[in-house]
N, C-alpha and C positions, 0 to 999 in steps of 0.2 A: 428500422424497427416498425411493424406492422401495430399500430395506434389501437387499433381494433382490438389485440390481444393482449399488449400490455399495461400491467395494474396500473393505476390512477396511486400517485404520492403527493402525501401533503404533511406539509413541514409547520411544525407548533410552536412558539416561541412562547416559552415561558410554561412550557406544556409537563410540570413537574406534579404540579397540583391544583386545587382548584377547580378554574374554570377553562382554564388550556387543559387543563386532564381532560376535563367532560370532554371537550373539544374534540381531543383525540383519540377518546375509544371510541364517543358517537363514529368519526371517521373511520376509525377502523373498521366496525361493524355497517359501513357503507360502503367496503371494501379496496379503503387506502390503505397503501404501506404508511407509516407514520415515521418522520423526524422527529425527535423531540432533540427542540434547542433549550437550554436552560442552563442558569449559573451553575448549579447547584450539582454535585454530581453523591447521591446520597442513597439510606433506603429508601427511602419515600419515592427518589426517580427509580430505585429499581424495582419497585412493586408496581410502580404506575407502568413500565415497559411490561413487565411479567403479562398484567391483566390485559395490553394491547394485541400481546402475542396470545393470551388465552381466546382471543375473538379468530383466531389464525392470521393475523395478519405479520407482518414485519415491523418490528420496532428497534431503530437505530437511535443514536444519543449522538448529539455532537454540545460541546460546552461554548459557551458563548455570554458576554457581560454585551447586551444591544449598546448599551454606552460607549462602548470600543469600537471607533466607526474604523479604525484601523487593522481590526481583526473578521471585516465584514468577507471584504473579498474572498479571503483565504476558508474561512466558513462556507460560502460558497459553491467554492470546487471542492471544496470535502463532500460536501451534501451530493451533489453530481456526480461526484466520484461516487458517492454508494450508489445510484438509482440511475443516472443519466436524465433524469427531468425531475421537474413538480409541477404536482398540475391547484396543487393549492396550497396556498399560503395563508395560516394565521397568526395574526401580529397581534399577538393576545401577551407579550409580555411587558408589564408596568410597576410600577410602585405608586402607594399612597403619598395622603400626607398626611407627614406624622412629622413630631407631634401637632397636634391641632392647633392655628394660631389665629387672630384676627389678621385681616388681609393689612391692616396697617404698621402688624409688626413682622410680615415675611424679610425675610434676610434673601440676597443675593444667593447664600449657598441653599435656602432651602428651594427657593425659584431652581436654581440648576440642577436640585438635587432630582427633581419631578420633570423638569424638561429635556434633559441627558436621555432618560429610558422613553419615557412615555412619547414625546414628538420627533426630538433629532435625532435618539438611536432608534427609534422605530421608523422614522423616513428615508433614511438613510441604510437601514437594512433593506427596506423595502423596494429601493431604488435598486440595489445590487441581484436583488432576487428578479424583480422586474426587468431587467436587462438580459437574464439567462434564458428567462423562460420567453421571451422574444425571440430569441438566436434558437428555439427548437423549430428542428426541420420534419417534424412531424407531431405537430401537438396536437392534444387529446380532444376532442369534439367539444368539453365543455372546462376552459381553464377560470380558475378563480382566486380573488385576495380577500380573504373577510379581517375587516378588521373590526375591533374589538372598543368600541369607545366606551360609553356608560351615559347616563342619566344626565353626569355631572358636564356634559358638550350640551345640556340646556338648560340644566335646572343652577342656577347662582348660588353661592354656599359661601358666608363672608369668611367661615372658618378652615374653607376647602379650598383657598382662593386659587392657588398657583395649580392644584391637579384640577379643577373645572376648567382654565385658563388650556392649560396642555389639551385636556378632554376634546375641547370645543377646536383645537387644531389640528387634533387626530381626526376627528369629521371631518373637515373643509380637507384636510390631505386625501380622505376617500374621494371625494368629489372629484379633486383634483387629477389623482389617479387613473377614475375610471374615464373621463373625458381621451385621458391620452391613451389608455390602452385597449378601449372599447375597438380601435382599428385592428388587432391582434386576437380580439375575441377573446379579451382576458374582463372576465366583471370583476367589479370593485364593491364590496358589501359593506356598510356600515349598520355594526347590530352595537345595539346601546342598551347594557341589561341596566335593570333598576336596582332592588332589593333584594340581591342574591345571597346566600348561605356559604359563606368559604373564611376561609382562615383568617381573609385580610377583612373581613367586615365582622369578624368575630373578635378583631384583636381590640376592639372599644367595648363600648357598653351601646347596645343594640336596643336598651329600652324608649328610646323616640322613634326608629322605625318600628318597632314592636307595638305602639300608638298608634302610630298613623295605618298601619296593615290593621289592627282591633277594629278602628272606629271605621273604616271604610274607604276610607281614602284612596287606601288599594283597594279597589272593586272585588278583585279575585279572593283577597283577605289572606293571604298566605303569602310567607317569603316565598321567593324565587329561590329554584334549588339551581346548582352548576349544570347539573342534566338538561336543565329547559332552554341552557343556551345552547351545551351540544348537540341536540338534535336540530336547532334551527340551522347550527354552524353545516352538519350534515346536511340536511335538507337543500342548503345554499349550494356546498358544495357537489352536490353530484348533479346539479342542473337541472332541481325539477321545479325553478320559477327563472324561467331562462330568458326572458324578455324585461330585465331590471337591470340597471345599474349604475350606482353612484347614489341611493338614494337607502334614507336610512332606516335599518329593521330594529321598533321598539320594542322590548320586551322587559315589562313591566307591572303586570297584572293589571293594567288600566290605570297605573297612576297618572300618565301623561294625561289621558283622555281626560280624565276625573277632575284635571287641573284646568284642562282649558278654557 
């Protein structure tokens, strides 16, 4: 296959709604075919494919629980089986934690319940997908994994204990990653949104970060919409900051900075 001519694929994990949505149409409109991996097989997935295909691209669906390290392989060569490569991977699928506890009352199940998706089923996918796209004999000029950490890989939260804990090893796996596959020309991107606008930061009550965005804290003064990740996720992935990798993209309207 002549690399030159054929479309750029990239596979979205947890890419249903959200911020793997954004993910995915930004990509599209930067002109990948899109996977969407997701538990969930509903309307919601079939209007977020509809709008991927409105952009003209290609949107395929394969179902997948990341917690299921045993249903990784086989998800795999399905995805291959549609396209024959991918030239980007985001590991954008996670769960919260709910309900909110202090970190002295976490339970073993709720620790595994956040470290199942968020670290081992996303390492452990990512290792499977890492493998494939190694074994291509004609990869694309610019191959890439973004993953998808958050705020909580710095910022300490007593009542967030076990998903900042996860967070902050989704980071170090970027690191780790892109160390070993930067000989492959595969970058490894860790983008860490702050204050974002999606389902799963609407299902509390949003009136403390609604505080802290008023009074300034966020510089910018506005939530983070899902869009302002897809575009960096695009941006990342079509290679137009092509001399990085392993190193992590905050997006936060300047809370980090604000805090230093």
């Amino acid at each position: 296959m002549n690399t030159a001519s054929r479309s750029p694929v990239a596979l979205v994990t947890g890419g249903r709604q959200g911020i793997g949505r954004a993910c995915a149409l930004a990509l599209a409109r930067q002109g990948f075919h899109i996977v969407v991996a997701d538990l969930h097989d509903d309307a919601r997935l079939r209007e977020t494919l509809g709008e991927i295909r409105e952009t003209g691209a290609r949107a395929d669906f394969v179902r997948v629980d990341i917690a299921e390290l045993s249903a990784h392989e086989a998800l795999v060569e399905q995805v291959w089986a549609l396209h024959g490569h991918v030239d980007c991977l985001v590991d954008n699928a996670g769960v919260a934690a709910r309900p909110l506890k202090d970190v002295l009352d976490i339970t073993p199940e709720d620790f595994d319940s956040n470290f199942d998706v968020n670290i081992r089923g996303t390492f452990f996918f990512t290792q499977a997908v890492a493998r494939r796209m190694i074994q291509d004999p004609e990869p694309a000029s610019y191959r890439s994994i973004l993953v998808i950490s958050s705020m909580a890989a710095h910022y300490a939260r007593i009542q967030r204990s076990q998903y900042c804990m996860s967070k902050a090893a989704v980071a170090m796996m970027a690191k780790v990653l892109a160390l070993r596959l930067a000989p492959h020309g595969i970058h490894v991107h860790d983008i860490r949104p702050g204050f974002i606008r999606t389902a799963m930061t609407g299902s509390l009550d949003t009136g403390p970060q609604d505080a802290r965005i008023a009074s300034g804290e966020v510089p910018l003064r506005r939530w983070g919409e899902a869009d302002d990740v897809g575009r960096l996720a695009a941006t990342l992935a079509a290679g137009l900051v092509p001399y990085v990798t392993g190193e992590p993209f905050v997006i936060d309207g300047g809370l980090r900075a604000n805090s230093a």
